[in-house]
C-alpha positions as CSV (number, residue, x, y, z in Angstrom):
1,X,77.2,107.6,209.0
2,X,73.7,107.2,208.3
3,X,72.9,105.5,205.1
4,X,71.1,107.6,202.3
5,X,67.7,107.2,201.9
6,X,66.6,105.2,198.6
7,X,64.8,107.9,196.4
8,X,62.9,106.9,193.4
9,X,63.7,109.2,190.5
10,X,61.2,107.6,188.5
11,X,57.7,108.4,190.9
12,X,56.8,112.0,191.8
13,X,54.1,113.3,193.5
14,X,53.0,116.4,192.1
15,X,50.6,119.4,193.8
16,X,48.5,122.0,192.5
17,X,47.8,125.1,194.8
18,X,44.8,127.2,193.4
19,X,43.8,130.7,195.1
20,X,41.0,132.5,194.9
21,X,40.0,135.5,196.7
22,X,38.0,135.1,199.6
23,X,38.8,131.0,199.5
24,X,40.7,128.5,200.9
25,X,43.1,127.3,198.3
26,X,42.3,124.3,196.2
27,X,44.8,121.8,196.1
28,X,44.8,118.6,194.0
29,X,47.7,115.8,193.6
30,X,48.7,113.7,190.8
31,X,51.1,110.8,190.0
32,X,54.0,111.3,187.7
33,X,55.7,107.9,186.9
34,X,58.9,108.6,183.7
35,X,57.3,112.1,182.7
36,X,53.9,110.5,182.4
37,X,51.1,112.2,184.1
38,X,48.8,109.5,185.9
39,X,45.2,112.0,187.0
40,X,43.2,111.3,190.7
41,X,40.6,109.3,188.7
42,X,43.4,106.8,187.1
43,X,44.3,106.6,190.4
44,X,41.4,105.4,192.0
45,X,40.8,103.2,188.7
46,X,44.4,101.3,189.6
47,X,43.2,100.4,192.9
48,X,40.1,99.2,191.8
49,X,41.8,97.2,189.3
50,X,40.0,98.9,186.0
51,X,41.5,98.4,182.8
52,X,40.7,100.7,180.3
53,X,39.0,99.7,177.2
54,X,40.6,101.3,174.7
55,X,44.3,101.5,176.3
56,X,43.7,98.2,176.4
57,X,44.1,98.9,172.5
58,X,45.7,101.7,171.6
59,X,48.9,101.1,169.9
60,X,53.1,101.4,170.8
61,X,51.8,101.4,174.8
62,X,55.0,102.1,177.1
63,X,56.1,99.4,179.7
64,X,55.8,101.2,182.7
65,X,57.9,99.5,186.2
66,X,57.1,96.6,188.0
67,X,57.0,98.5,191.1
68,X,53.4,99.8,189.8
69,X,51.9,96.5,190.1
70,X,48.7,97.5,188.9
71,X,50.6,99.7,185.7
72,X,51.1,96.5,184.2
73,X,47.3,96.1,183.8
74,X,46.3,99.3,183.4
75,X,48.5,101.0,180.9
76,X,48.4,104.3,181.1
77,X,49.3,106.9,178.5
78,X,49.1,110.9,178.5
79,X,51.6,112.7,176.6
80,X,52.0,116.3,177.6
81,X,50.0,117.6,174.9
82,X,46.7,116.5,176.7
83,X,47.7,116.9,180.0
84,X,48.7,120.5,179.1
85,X,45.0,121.1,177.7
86,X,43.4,118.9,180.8
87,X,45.5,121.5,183.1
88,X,43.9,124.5,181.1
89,X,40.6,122.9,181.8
90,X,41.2,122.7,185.3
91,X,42.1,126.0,185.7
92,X,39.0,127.0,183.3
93,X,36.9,125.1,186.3
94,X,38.5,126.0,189.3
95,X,39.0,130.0,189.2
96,X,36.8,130.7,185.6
97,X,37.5,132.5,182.9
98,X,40.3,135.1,182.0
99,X,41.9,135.2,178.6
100,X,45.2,134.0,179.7
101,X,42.9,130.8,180.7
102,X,41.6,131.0,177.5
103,X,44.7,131.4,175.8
104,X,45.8,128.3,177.4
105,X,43.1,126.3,176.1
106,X,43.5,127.8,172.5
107,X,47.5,127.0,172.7
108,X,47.1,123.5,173.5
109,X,44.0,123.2,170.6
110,X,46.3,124.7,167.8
111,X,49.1,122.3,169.8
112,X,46.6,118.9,169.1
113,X,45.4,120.2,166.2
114,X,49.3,120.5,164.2
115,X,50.0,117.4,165.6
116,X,47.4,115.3,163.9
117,X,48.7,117.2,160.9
118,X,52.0,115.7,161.5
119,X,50.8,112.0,162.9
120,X,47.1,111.3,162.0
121,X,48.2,107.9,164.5
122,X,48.2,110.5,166.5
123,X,44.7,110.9,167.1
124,X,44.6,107.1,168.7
125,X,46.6,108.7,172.1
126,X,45.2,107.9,175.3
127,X,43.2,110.6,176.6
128,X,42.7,112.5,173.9
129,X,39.1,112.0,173.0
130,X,38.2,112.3,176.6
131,X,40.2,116.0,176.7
132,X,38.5,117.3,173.4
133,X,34.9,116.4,175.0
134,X,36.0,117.8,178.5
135,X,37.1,121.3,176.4
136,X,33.8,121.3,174.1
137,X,31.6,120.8,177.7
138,X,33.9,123.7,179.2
139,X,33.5,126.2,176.2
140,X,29.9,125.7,176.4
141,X,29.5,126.2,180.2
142,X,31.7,129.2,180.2
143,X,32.2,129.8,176.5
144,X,29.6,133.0,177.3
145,X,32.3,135.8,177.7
146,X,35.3,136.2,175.0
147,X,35.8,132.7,173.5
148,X,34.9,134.0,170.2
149,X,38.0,136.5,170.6
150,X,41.2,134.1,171.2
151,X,42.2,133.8,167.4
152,X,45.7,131.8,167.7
153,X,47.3,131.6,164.5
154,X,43.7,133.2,163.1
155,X,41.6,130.5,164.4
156,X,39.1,130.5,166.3
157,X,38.6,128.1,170.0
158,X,35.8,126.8,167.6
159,X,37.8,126.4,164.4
160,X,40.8,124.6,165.8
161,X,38.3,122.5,167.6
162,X,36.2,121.7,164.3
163,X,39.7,121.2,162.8
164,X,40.5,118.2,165.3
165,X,37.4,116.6,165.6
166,X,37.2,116.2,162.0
167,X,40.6,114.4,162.1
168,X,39.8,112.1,164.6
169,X,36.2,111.3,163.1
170,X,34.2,112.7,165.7
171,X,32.0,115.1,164.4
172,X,29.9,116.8,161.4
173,X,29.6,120.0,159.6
174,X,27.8,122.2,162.2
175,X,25.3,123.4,159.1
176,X,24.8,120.2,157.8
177,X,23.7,118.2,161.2
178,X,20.9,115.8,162.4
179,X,17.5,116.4,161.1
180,X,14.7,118.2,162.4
181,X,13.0,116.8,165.1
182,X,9.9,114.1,163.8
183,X,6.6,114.5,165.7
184,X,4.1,112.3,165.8
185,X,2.2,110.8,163.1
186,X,-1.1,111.7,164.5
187,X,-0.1,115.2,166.2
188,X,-1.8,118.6,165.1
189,X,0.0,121.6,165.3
190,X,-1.9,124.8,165.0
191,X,0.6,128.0,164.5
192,X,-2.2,130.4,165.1
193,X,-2.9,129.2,169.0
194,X,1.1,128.5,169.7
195,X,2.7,130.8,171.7
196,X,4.5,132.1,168.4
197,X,2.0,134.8,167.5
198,X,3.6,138.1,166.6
199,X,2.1,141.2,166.3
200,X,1.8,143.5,163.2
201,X,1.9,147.6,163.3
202,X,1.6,149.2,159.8
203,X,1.9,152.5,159.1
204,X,1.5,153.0,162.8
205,X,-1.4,151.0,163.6
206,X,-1.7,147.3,165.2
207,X,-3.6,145.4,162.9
208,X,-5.7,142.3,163.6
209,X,-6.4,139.7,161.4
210,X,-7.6,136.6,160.8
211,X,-4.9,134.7,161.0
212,X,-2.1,136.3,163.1
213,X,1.8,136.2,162.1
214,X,3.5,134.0,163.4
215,X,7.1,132.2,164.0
216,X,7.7,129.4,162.6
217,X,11.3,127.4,162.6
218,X,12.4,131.0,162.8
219,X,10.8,132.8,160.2
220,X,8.4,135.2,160.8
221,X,5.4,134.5,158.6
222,X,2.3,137.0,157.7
223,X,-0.9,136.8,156.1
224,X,-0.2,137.9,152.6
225,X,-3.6,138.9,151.3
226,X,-4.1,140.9,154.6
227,X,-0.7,142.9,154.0
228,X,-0.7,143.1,150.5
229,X,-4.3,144.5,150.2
230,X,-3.6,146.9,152.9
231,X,-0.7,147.9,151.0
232,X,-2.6,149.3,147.8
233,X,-2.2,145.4,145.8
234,X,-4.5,143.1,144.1
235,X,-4.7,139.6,144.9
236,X,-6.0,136.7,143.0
237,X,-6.0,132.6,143.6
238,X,-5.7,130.0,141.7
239,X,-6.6,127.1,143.8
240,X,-5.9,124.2,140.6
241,X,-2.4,125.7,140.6
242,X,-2.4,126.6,144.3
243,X,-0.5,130.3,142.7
244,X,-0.9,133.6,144.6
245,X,-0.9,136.5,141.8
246,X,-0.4,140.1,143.3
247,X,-1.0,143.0,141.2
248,X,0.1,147.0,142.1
249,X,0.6,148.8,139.5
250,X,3.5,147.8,136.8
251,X,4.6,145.2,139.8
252,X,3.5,141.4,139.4
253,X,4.3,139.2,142.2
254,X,3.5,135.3,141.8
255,X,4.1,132.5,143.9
256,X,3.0,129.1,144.8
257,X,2.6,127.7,148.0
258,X,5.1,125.2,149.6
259,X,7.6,126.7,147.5
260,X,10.7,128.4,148.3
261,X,11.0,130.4,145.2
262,X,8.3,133.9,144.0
263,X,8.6,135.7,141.0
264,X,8.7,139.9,140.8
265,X,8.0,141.0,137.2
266,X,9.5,137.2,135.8
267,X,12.6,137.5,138.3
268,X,13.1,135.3,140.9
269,X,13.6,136.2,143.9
270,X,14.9,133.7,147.2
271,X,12.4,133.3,150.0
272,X,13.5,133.1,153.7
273,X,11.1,130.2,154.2
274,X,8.4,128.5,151.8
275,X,4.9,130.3,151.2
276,X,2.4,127.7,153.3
277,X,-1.3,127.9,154.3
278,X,-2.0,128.2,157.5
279,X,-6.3,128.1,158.1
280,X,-6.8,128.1,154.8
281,X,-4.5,131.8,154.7
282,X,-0.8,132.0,152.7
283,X,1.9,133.4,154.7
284,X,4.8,135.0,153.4
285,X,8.4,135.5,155.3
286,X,7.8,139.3,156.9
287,X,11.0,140.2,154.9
288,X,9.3,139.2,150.9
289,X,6.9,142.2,152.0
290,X,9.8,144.7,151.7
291,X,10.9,143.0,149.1
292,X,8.0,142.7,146.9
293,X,6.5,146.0,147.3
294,X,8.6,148.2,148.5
295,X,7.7,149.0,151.9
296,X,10.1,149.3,154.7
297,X,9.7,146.2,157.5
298,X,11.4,146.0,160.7
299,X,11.3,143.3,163.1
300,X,11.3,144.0,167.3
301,X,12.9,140.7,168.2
302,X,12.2,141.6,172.2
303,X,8.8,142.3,171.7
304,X,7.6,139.9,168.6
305,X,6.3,142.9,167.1
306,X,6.6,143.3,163.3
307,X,6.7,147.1,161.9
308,X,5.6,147.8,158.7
309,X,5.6,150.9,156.9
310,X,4.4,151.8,153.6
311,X,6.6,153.0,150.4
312,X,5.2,156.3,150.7
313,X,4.9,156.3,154.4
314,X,8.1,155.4,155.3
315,X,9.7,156.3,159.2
316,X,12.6,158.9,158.9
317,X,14.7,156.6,161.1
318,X,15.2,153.7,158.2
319,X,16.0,156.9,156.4
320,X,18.6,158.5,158.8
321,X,22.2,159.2,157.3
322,X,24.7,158.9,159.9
323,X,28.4,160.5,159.5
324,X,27.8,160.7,155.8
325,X,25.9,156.8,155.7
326,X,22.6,156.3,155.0
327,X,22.3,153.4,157.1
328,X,19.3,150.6,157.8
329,X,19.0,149.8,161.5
330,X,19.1,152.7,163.9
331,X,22.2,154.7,164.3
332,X,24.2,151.6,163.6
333,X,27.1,152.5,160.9
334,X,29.3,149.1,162.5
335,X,32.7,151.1,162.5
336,X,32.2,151.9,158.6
337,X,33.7,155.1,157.2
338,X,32.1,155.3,153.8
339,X,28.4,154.4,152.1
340,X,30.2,151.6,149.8
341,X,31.9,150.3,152.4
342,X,28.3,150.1,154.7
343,X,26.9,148.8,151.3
344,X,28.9,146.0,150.6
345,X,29.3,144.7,154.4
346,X,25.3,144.7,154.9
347,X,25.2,142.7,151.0
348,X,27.1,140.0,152.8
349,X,25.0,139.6,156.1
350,X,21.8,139.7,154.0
351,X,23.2,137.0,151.9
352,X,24.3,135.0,154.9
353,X,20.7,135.2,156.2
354,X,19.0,134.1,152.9
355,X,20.8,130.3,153.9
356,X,18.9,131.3,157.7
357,X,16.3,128.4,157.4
358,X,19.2,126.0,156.0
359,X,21.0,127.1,159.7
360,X,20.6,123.8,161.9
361,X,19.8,124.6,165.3
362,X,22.4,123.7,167.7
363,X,24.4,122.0,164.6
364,X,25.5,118.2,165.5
365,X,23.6,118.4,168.5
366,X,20.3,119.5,167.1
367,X,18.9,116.6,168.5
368,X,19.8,117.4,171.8
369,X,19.4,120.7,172.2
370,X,15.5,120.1,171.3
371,X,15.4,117.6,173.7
372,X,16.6,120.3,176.1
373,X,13.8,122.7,174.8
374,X,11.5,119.8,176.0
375,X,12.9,119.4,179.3
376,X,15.4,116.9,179.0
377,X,18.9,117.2,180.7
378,X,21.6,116.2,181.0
379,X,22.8,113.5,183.9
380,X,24.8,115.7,185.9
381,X,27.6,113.1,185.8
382,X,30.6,113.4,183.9
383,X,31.9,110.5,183.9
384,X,29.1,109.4,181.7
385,X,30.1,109.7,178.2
386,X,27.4,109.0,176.2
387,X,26.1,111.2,173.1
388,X,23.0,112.1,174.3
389,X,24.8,113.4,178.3
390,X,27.5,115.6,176.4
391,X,24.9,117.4,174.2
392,X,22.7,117.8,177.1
393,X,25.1,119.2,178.8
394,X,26.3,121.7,175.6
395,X,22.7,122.9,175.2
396,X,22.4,123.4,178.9
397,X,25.8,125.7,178.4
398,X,24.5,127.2,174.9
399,X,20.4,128.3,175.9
400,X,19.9,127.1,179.5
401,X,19.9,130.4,180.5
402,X,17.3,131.4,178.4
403,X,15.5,128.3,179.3
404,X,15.6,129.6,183.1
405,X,14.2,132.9,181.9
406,X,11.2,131.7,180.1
407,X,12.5,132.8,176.5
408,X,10.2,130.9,173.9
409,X,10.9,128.0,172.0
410,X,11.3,129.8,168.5
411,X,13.0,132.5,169.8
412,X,15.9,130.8,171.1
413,X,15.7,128.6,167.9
414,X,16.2,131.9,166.4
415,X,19.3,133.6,168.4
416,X,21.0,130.5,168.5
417,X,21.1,130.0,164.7
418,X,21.6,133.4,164.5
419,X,24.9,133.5,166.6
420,X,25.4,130.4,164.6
421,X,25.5,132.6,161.0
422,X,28.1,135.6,163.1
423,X,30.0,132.7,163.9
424,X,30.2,131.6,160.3
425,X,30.8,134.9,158.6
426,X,33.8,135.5,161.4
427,X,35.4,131.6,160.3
428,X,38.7,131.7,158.8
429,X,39.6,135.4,159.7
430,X,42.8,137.1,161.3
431,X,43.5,138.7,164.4
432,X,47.0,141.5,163.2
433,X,47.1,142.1,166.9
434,X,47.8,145.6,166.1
435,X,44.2,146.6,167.5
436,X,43.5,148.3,163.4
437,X,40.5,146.1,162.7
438,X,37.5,148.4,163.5
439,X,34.3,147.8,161.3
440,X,32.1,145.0,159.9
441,X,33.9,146.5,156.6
442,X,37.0,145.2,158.0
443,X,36.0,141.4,159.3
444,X,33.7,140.8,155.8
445,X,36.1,142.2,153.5
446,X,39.2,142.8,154.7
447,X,39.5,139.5,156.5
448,X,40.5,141.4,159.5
449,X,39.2,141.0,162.9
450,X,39.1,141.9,166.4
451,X,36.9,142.5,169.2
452,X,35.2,145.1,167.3
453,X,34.4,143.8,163.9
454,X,33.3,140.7,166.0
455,X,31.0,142.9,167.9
456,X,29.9,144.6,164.9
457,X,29.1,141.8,163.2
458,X,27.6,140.1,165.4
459,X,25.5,143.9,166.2
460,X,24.2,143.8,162.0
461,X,23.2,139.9,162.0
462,X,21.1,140.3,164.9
463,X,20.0,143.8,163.1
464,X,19.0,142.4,160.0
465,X,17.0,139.8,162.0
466,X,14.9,142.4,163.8
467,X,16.3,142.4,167.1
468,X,17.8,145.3,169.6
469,X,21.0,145.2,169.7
470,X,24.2,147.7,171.6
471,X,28.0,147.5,171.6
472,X,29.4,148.3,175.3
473,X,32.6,148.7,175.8
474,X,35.8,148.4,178.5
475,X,39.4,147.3,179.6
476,X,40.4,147.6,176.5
477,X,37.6,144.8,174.8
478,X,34.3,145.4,172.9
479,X,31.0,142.9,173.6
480,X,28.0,143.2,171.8
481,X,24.4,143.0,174.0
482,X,21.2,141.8,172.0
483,X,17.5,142.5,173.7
484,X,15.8,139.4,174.2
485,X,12.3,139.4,175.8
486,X,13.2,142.7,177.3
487,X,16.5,142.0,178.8
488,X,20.2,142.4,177.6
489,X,22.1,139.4,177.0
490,X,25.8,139.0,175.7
491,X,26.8,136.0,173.2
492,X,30.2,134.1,172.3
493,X,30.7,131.0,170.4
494,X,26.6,130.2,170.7
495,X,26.8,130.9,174.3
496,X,23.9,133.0,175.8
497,X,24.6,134.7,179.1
498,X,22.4,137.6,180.9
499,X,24.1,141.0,180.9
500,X,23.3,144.4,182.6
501,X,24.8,146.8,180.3
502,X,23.7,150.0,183.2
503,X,25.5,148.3,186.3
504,X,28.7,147.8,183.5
505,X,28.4,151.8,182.8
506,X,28.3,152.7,186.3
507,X,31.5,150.2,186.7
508,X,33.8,152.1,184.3
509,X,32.0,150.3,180.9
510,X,31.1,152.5,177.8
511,X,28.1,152.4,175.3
512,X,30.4,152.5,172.0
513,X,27.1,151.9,169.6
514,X,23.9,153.1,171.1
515,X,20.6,150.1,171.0
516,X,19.2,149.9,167.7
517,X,15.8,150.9,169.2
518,X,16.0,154.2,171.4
519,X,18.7,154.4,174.0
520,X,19.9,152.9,177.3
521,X,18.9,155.1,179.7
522,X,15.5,156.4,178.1
């Protein structure tokens, strides 16, 4: 009789098969030693004899055999709830994105995230930091396309993931981030040569002025006298005081430069963006002009053009009443079904947007992503763990792609902290998974949400900023598209992606809400 063969119980070599069409499979192996998980890279750390820094101290460490020799050096510790979210990773990686994917990654979140409500020891385990940067490098390389969407319990991927890092002191507020980047004592900046200059149609007519409009830290900014005068209003200076005084009939508008704060007839009223001189001219955010005096502004965000038109000259199409709504921005009702309820959604978004210039521009990684706006990137390894190669490599995920495509500075400032304020007004809202949730009514009030009062919210931020903006839709999921520089581009949790909303028709796709400005296929 031939003896049995010793068999370890306690060591298992695991495989993973992945298929893809048109591929050979992937495969990859890990260690399992007791239950625990060992990855490829602790691997080849054993048998170079590293020893981890901080399992070195981490806390309640298990003995591991003596038949590892190098386990008793290294010890090694993975409970299943990170290797469940490294393994949702890996699949994120290997075949890309698919909401059961996606599900995965928001299970094992919401997983992480009631544990440390449990145990905050909890956020000490092995691993974990390491798994919450790998996800937040993950979300914003293919966070483009539906991340926004998986809700869990009513959380969002981003939520849950602000939720945890919080616990485990690892990041900040996303509004309330590093500063602004400081330039150079001795360096001039002149807004009227950058390559922020806007141009300005009233009434129908390009105008040209002395000092152009411009963009600056988002805000669109015009010459006040210029407008003001051509709008039928007085102005007067009073340089001791440094006070603009506009006068049109029974309407008094004052303000003072460098302040954030005018005054209509003794009322104040909240500027987007301090009055400043600019060549010796005081410009005024484009919106104070509507709100001032009347007259009816819109913004084209794709081609920086600024449309003004006067109170008594206004365009029929900011007049238009759609299914019984008299609504603002093209056809655009976002899923509404009566004036009040268009009325009080819109009241919210504008109010969301007077906080625009508080918006920090790629939140806790502001510094970063201005780096990347001035060519920085990020290492290309990821083993390198360092601040400043993780939010290179999140702004490379967030705007690279408008980067690539030669999208302006200010204008990706804009759209970023733009999706940033959608993302905002959608925080804390539920998913019934009943598919009921249709309108911008039902995300801001309601509290309900799914991928259409996402899209439609996203559709009236991007509205109210001046930008085109369509809702497409398809296997059973709605995705808003917003004109940038003359081409389509989709958005999710900051993400900015290029889209092609005529080649999605022609594949089965829909147009649910038709652009703001004109239609597709015009």
């Amino acid at each position: 009789m031939r003896n049995k063969p010793y068999v370890n119980e306690d060591v298992k070599l695991q495989m993973e098969a992945t298929y893809t069409r048109h591929s050979k499979p992937k495969r990859s192996f890990d260690l399992v030693i007791k239950g625990i998980l060992i990855s490829s890279f602790m691997l080849s750390n054993i048998a170079m004899g590293g020893v981890s820094a901080f399992a070195a101290t981490s806390p309640d460490l298990p003995n591991f055999p003596t038949s590892v020799q190098a386990s008793q050096q290294i010890q090694v510790q993975e409970d299943e709830l990170v290797i469940n979210l490294r393994m949702a990773i890996k699949a994120i990686e290997d075949i890309g994105w698919s909401p059961k994917n996606l599900q995965a990654i928001s299970n094992s979140l919401h997983a992480i995230d009631d544990k440390l409500n449990d145990d905050i020891s909890y956020r000490f385990t092995f691993g974990l930091k390491d798994a919450i940067l790998d996800t937040k490098l993950v979300i914003a390389q293919y966070g483009g396309d539906g991340l926004t969407e998986l809700r869990g319990k009513g959380n969002s991927i981003n939520e849950t993931l602000q939720s945890i890092e919080a616990k485990m002191g690892m990041s900040t507020p996303s509004n309330h981030a590093s500063p602004p980047p400081v330039y150079k004592k001795a360096e001039v900046r002149i807004a009227s040569v950058a390559e922020n200059n806007v141009t300005v149609v009233m009434d129908g007519q390009i105008q040209s002025f002395p000092q152009p409009a411009v963009i600056i830290e988002g805000s669109t900014m015009v010459p006040m006298r210029a407008i003001f005068e051509k709008l039928g209003a007085e102005i007067k200076w009073d340089g001791e005081t440094r006070t603009v005084t506009a006068t049109k009939g029974n309407t008094v508008i004052r303000l003072t430069l460098d302040r954030d704060i005018a005054y209509i007839n003794g009322s104040p009223v909240k500027l987007t963006a301090k009055a400043q001189s600019i060549n010796g001219n005081t410009m005024v955010p484009l919106r104070f002009v509507s709100e001032a005096l009347g007259a009816a502004v819109k913004w084209d965000g794709s081609t920086m053009t600024a449309y003004i038109e006067s109170a008594g000259n206004t365009d029929q199409a900011s007049q238009q009443v759609i299914n019984g709504i008299k609504v603002k921005y093209g056809r655009h009702t976002y899923g509404v079904s009566t004036q009040s309820e268009y009325d009080q959604s819109l009241a919210i978004v504008e109010d969301a947007l007077k906080g625009f210039d508080d918006v920090v521009f790629g939140g806790m990684y502001n510094e970063y992503y201005e780096l990347f706006l001035e060519g920085e990137r990020w290492s290309g390894d990821r083993r390198d763990r360092s601040e400043r190669n993780i939010g290179l490599k999140i702004a490379e995920g967030s705007i690279g792609e408008l980067v690539k495509a030669g999208v302006s500075k200010d204008v990706i400032r804009t759209v970023s902290k733009a999706s940033t304020v959608a993302i905002d007004l959608l925080q804390g809202k539920t998913d019934p998974l009943d598919g009921t949730p249709r309108s911008l009514y039902d995300a801001l009030i309601l509290n309900r949400i799914d991928c259409d009062p996402i899209a439609e919210t996203y559709s009236a931020v991007f509205d109210s900023l001046g930008f085109n903006t369509m809702i497409i839709g398809g296997n059973n999921h709605a995705e808003v598209l917003i004109q940038i520089n003359g081409e389509w581009w989709e958005t999710g949790s900051g993400a900015f992606r290029k889209a092609d909303p005529k080649k999605a028709i022609s594949n089965g796709s829909y147009v649910i809400s038709q652009p703001t400005f004109g239609t597709l296929f015009e």
